[in-house]
C-alpha positions as CSV (number, residue, x, y, z in Angstrom):
1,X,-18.8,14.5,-17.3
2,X,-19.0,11.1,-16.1
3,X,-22.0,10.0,-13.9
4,X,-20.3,7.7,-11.1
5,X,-21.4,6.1,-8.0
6,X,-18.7,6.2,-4.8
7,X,-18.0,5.7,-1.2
8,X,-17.5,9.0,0.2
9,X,-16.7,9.7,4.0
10,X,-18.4,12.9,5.2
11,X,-16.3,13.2,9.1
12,X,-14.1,12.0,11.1
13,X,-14.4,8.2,11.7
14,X,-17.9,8.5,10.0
15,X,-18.8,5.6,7.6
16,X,-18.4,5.5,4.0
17,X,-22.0,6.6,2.2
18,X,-22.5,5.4,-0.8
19,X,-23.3,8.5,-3.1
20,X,-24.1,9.4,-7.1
21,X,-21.1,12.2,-8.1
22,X,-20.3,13.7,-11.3
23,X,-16.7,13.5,-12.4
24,X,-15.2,15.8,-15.0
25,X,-13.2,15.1,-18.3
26,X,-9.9,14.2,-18.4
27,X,-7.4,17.4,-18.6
28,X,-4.7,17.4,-20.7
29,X,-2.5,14.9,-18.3
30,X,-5.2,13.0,-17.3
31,X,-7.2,9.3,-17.2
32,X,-10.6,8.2,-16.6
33,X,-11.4,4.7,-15.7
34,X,-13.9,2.7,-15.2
35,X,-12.9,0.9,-11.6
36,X,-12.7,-3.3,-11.7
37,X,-11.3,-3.7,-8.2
38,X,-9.3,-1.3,-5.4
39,X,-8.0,-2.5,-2.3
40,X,-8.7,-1.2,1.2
41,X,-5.6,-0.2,2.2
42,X,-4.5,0.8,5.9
43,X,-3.6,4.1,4.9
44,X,-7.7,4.6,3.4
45,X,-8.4,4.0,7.1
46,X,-6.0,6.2,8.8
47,X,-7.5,9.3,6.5
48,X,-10.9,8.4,7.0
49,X,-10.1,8.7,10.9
50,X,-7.8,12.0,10.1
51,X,-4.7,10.5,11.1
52,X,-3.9,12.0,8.3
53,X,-5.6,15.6,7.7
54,X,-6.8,15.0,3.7
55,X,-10.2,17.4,3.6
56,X,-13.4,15.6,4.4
57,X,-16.0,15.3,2.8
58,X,-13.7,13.1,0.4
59,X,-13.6,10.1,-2.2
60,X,-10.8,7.9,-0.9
61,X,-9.2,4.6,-2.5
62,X,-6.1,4.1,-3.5
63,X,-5.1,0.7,-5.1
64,X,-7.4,0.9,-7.8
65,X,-7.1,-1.6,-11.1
66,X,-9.3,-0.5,-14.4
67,X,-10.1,-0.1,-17.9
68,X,-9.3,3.5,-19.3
69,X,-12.3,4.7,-20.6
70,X,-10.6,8.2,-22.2
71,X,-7.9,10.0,-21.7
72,X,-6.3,13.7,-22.1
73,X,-5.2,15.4,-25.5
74,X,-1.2,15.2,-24.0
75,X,-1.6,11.3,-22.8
76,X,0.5,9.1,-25.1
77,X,0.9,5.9,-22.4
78,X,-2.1,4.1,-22.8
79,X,-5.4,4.4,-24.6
80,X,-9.4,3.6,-24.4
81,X,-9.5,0.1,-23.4
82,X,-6.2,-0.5,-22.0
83,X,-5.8,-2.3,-18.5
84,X,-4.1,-0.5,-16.0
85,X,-2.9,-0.4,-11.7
86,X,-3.1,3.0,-10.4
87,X,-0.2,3.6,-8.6
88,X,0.8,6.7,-5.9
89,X,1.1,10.7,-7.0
90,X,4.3,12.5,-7.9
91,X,5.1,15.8,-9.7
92,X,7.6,14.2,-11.9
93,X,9.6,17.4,-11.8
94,X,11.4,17.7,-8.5
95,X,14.8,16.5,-8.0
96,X,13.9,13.1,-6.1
97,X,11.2,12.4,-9.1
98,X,14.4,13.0,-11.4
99,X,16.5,10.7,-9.7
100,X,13.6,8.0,-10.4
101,X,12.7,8.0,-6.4
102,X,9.0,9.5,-6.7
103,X,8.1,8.0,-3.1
104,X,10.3,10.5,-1.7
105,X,9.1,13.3,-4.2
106,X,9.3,16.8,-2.8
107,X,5.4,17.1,-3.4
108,X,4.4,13.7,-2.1
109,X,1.7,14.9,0.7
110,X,0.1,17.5,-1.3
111,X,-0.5,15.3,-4.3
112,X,-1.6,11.9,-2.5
113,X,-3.5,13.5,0.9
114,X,-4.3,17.2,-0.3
115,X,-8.3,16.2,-1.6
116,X,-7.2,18.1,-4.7
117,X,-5.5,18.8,-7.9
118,X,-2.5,21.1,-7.4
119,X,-4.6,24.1,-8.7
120,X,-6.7,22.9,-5.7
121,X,-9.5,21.7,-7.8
122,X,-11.7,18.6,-7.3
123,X,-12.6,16.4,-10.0
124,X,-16.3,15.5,-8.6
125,X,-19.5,17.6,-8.3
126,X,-22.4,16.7,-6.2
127,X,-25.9,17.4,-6.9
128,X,-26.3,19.5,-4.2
129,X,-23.4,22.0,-4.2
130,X,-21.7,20.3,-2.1
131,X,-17.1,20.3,-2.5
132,X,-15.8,16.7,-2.3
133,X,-12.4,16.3,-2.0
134,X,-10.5,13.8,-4.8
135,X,-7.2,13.1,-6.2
136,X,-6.5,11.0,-3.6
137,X,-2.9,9.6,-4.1
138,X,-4.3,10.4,-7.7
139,X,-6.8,8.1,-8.3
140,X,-9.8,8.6,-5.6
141,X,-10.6,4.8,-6.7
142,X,-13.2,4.0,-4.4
143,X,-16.1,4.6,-7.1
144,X,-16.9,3.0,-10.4
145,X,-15.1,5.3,-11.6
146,X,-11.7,7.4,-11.0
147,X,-9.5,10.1,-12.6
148,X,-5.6,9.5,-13.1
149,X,-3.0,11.4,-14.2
150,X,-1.1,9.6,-17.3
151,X,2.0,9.3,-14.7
152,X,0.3,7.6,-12.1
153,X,-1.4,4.3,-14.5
154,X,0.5,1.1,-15.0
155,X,-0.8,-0.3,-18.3
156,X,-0.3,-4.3,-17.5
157,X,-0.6,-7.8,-19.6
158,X,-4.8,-7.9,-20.4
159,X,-4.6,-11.4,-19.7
160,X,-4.2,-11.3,-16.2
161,X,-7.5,-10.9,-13.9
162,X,-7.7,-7.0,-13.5
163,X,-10.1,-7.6,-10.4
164,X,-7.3,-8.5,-8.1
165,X,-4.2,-6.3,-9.3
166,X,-4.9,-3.2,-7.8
167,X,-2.9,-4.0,-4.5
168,X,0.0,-3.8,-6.5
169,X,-0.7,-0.4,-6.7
170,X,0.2,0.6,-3.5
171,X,0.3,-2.3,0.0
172,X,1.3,-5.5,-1.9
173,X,4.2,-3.0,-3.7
174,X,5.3,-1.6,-0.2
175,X,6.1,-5.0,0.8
176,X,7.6,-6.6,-1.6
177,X,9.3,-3.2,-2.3
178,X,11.0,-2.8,1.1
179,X,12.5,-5.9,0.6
180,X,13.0,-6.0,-3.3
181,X,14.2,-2.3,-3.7
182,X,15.4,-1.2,-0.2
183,X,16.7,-3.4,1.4
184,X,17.9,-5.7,-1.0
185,X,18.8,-8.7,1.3
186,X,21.4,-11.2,-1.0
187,X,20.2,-14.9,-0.8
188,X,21.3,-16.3,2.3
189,X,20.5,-13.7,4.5
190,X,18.1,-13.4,7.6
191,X,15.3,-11.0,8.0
192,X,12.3,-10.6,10.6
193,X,9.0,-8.9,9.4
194,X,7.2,-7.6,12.6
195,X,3.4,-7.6,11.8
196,X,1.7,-10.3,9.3
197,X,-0.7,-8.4,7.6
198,X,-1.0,-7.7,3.7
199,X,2.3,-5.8,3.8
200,X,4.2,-8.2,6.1
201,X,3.1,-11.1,4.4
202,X,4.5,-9.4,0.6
203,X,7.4,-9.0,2.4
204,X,7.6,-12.6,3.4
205,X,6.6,-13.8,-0.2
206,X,9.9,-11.3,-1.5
207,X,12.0,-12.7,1.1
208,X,11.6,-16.0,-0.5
209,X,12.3,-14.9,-4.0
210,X,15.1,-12.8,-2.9
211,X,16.6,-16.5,-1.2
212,X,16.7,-14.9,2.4
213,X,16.9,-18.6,4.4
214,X,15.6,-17.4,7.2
215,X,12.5,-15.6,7.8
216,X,10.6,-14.8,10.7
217,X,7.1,-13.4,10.6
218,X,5.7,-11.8,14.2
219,X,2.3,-11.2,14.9
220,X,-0.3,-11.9,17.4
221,X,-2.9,-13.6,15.6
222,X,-1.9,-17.1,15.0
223,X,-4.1,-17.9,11.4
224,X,-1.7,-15.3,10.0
225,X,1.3,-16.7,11.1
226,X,-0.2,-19.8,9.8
227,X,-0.7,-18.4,6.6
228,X,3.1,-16.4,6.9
229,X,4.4,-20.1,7.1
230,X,2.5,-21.4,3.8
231,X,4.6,-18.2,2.1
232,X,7.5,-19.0,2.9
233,X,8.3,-17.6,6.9
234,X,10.8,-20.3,7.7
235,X,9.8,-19.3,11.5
236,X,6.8,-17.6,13.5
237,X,6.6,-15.7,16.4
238,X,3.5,-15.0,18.7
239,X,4.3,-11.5,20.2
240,X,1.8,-12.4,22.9
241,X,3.7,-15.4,24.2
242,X,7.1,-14.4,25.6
243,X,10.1,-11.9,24.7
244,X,10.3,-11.6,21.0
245,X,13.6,-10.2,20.5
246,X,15.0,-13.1,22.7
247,X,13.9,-15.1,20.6
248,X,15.0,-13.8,17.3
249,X,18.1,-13.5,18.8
250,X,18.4,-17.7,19.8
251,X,16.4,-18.4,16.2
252,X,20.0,-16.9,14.7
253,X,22.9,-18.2,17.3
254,X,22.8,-15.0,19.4
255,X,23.6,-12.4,17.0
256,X,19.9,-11.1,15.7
257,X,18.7,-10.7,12.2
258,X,20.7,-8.7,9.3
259,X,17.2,-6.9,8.4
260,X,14.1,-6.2,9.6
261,X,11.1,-4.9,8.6
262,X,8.0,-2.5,10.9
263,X,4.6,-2.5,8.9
264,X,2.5,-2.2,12.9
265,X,2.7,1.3,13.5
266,X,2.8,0.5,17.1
267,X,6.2,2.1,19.0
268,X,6.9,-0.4,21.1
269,X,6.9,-2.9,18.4
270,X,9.0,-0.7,16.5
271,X,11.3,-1.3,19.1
272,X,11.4,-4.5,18.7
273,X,12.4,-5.0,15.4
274,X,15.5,-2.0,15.7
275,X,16.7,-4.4,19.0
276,X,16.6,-8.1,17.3
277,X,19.2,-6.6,14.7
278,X,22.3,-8.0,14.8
279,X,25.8,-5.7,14.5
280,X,25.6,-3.7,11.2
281,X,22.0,-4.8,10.3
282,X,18.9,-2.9,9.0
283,X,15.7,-1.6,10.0
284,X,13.1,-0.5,7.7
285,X,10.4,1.3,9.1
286,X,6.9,1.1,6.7
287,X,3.8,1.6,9.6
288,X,2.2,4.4,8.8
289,X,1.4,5.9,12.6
290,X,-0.4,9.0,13.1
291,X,1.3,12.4,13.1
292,X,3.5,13.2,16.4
293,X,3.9,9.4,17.4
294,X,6.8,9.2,18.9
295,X,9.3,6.4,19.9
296,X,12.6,6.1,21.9
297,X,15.8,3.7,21.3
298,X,18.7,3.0,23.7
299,X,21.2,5.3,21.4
300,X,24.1,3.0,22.3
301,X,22.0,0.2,20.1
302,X,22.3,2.5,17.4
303,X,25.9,3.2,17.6
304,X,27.2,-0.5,17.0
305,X,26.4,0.0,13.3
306,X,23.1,-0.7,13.2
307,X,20.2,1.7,10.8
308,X,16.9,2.6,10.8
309,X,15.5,3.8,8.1
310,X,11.8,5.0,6.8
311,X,10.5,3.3,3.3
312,X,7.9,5.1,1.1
313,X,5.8,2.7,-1.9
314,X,8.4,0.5,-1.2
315,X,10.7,2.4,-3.2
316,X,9.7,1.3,-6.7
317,X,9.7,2.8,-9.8
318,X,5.5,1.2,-10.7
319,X,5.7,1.4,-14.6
320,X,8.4,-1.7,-13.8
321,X,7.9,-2.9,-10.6
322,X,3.9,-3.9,-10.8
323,X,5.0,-5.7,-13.9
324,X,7.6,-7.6,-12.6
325,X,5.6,-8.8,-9.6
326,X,2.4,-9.5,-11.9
327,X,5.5,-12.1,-13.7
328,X,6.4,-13.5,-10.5
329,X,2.4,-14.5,-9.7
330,X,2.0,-16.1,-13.1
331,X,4.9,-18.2,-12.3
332,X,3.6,-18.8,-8.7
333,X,6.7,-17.5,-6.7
334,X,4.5,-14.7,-5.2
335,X,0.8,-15.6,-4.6
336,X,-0.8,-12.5,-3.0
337,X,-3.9,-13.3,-4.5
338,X,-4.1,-15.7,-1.2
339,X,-4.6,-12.6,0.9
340,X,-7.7,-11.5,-1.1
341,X,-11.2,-11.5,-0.4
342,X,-14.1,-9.6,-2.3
343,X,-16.5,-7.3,-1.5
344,X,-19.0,-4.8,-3.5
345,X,-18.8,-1.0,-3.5
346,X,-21.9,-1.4,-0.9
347,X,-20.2,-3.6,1.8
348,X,-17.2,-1.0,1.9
349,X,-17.7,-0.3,5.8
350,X,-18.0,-4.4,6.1
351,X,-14.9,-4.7,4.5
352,X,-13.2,-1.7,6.7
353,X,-14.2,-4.1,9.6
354,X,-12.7,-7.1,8.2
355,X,-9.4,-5.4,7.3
356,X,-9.2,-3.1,11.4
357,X,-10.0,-7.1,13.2
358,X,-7.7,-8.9,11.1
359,X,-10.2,-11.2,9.9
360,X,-9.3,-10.3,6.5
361,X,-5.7,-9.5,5.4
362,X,-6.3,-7.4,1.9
363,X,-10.6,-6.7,1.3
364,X,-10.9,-6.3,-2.8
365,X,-13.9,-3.9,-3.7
366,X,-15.7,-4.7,-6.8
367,X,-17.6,-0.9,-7.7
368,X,-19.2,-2.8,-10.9
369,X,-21.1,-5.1,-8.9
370,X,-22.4,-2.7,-6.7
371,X,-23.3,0.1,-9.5
């Protein structure tokens, strides 16, 4: 057993308490490590108001970066001491995993929102009986400490700081990933990225190294679009200030973008981004909105060749994707560390608040500090 110290959240839109757990060994499969910084991530929020129905009481935290402290008797990818990102959960086994597309494994929910192991097991004990869920997306990485499974680490360069990689475990990857991996824009292309938060603005930054020429970031807070501009948003849009898709449509002679990207959520916004598409262009969909949100389309916009299409993890394979992105930051050509700003374990609900009012764009958690 481990002795840790973690945010848990006990109910429904209740705040995090920070609480003393007990984690178990490793299994065979699986990785403890000792937690240098994880991310508060949209989707942490979304389950801790049960958009998303993971079991409460529950360890949350999902873009988690660590040493590994010990590991399983079948782990052969890293070892004690190793640094690593924690990326999402998948069973490896199914026949999307095969095909090297474990967003869109058959298991996905179950493994990354279930509170559990698949044996529905939870790693932690509390001192006074009491089940909290873990495992969440693998990792439960809002602690000191968090259990992995051997697929789920990403053992990176050691001379990098470990502090700030873990949102390449999961928002900074989605990003760059929709671009990078899904949508694959060829250099000379245009794209609009509807919402400038952590997410949008990884986009922006792979839009750039991709050699889209233009790039329009939408939002309605003006210091991001400010900040969307320094990364490379050859154009911004304030969605408060007039018809959006109007003009997207004059920023590119009347035609539209050939791709767009939706990290909001919100339907009507949604909208937006499928309608300033030019003929034949692409709409990735990445806002994670609660379950039964709906949204309606004019079907004949869809008919003139245009496609919408949903994006999981931004559709990267992590043991080579965090890598290469962690090589574009040393180089400079994608500086999300600009989007970072720390907190400890303690100010967790602080940093909730920063991340839901946009004052901050990705809040960093530092469970060391806080221990």
């Amino acid at each position: 057993m481990f002795e840790c110290t973690s945010a848990v959240v006990r109910g429904k839109s209740q705040p995090f308490e920070i609480t003393k757990l007990e984690l178990e060994d490793p299994r065979p499969d699986e990785v403890v490590i000792e937690v240098v910084g994880v991310g508060v991530c949209h989707t942490d929020i979304v389950v801790r108001d049960q958009y998303y129905p993971t079991p409460l009481p529950a360890v949350l935290g999902h873009e988690g970066a660590g040493v590994v402290l010990k590991v399983g008797s079948a782990v052969t990818k890293v070892v004690p001491g190793d640094h690593v990102v924690l990326a999402f959960g998948s069973c490896g086994k199914c026949e999307n995993c095969q095909k090297g597309e474990a967003g869109y494994c058959l298991e996905f929910f179950g493994y990354n929102f279930g509170g559990g192991r698949s044996d529905g097991s939870t790693p932690y004990h509390c001192c006074n009986g009491e089940r909290v869920s873990g495992c969440f997306f693998r990792q439960s990485s809002f602690g000191t400490h968090a259990l992995a499974t051997e697929r789920n680490v990403v053992k990176i360069d050691k001379g990098v700081p470990l502090e700030i990689m873990g949102p390449l475990g999961c928002g900074i990857s989605t990003g760059a990933g929709t671009v990078m991996n899904a949508l694959r824009p060829v250099a000379g292309t245009s794209i609009a990225i509807f919402g400038a938060g952590s997410v949008g603005l990884a986009a922006v930054m792979a839009a750039k190294v991709v050699g889209c020429t233009t790039i329009v970031a939408v939002d309605i807070n003006d210091g991001r679009l400010q900040l969307a501009k320094e990364l490379g948003a050859t154009h911004v849009i304030n969605g408060r200030t007039g018809d959006v898709v109007k003009a997207i449509q004059e920023l590119t002679g009347g035609l539209g973008v050939q791709y767009s990207l939706e990290c909001t959520s919100i339907p009507a916004v949604f909208r937006q981004a499928v309608d300033c598409l030019r003929l034949t262009g692409v709409c990735a969909l990445v806002g994670a909105a609660a379950l039964g949100t709906e949204v309606t389309f004019d079907m004949n916009s869809i008919l003139f060749g245009r496609t919408i299409r949903g994006v999981i993890e931004g559709e990267s394979v992590p043991d080579t994707f965090i890598p290469q992105l962690i090589e574009l930051w040393k180089q400079g050509r994608f500086p999300f560390d600009k989007l970072i700003e720390f907190y400890d374990l303690d100010e967790i609900n602080e940093a909730c608040a920063a991340s839901e009012s946009g004052k901050v764009l990705k809040p960093v958690l530092r469970p060391r500090k806080s221990a």
